[in-house]
N, C-alpha and C positions, 0 to 999 in steps of 0.2 A: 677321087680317092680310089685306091687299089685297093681290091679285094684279094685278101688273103688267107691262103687255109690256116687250121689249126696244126700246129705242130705233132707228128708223129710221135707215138710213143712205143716203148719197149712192151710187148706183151708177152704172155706166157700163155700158149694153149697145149693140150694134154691130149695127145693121141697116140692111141696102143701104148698105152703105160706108157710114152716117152714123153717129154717134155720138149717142145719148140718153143724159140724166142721169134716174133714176128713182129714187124714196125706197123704200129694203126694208129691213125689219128683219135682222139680223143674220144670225139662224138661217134664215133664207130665201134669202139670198145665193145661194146653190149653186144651188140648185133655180132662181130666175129665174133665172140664167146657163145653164143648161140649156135653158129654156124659147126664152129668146130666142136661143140657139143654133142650138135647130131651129125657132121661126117664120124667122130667117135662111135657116136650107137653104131651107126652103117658099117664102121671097121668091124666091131667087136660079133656085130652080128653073123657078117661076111665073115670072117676068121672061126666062127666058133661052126658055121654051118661045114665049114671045107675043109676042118683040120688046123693046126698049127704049121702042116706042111704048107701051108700055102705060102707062097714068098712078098714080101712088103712091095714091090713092084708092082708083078701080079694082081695083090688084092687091090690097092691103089688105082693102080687100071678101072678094075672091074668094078670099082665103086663111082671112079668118077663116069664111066661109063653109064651105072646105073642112075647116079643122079641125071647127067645130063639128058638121058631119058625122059625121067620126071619132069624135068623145066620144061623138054619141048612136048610133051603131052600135054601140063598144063597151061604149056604158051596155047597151041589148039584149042584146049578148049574155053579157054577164060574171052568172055565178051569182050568186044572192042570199049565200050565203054565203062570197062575195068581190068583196063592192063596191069598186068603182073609186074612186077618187078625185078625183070627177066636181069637187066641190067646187073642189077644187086646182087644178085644171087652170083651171078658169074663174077662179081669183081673180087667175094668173099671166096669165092673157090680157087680163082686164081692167088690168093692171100696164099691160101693154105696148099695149095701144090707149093707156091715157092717157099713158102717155112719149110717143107717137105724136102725140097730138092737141097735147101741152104745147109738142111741137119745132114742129108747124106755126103754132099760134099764137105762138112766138117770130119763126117767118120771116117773119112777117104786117106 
């Protein structure tokens, strides 16, 4: 028997006040809602620390930059016989850069 995923759904996550449509499989749902929740704080925070000058590029950058940060500090230090979830973490960021990219090329 083939194993097969669940089918992708339409989602809607909320960053800097805009709305993105993004495809996630079902049992994922929670978890990107999560994710893009706190890249949300991370924008809001990053934006509110630099001005409104800052440009959506830019902060974007500097956030994924910050995160990616985080993951490899905590890939360092988390023991081998409790590895992280390094995986995860990156598959839900690459989610949300590409909602990211999908929304700018519709403004385009």
């Amino acid at each position: 028997m083939k194993d097969t995923e669940p089918t992708a759904t339409s989602l809607t996550v909320h960053l800097l006040d805009r709305d993105y449509q993004v495809n996630c499989p079902p049992d994922k749902r929670e978890a990107l809602l999560a994710a893009a929740a706190y890249l949300d704080q991370r924008f809001c925070e990053l934006r509110s620390s630099k001005s409104k000058l800052f440009g959506m590029e830019k902060l974007a950058i500097t956030v994924a930059l910050n995160l990616a940060h985080e993951v490899l500090t905590l890939r360092r230090e988390a023991s081998p016989a409790e590895p992280l979830p390094v995986a995860r973490v990156l598959d839900l960021t690459a989610a949300v850069e590409d909602a990211l990219q999908e929304q700018e090329d519709a403004t385009k």
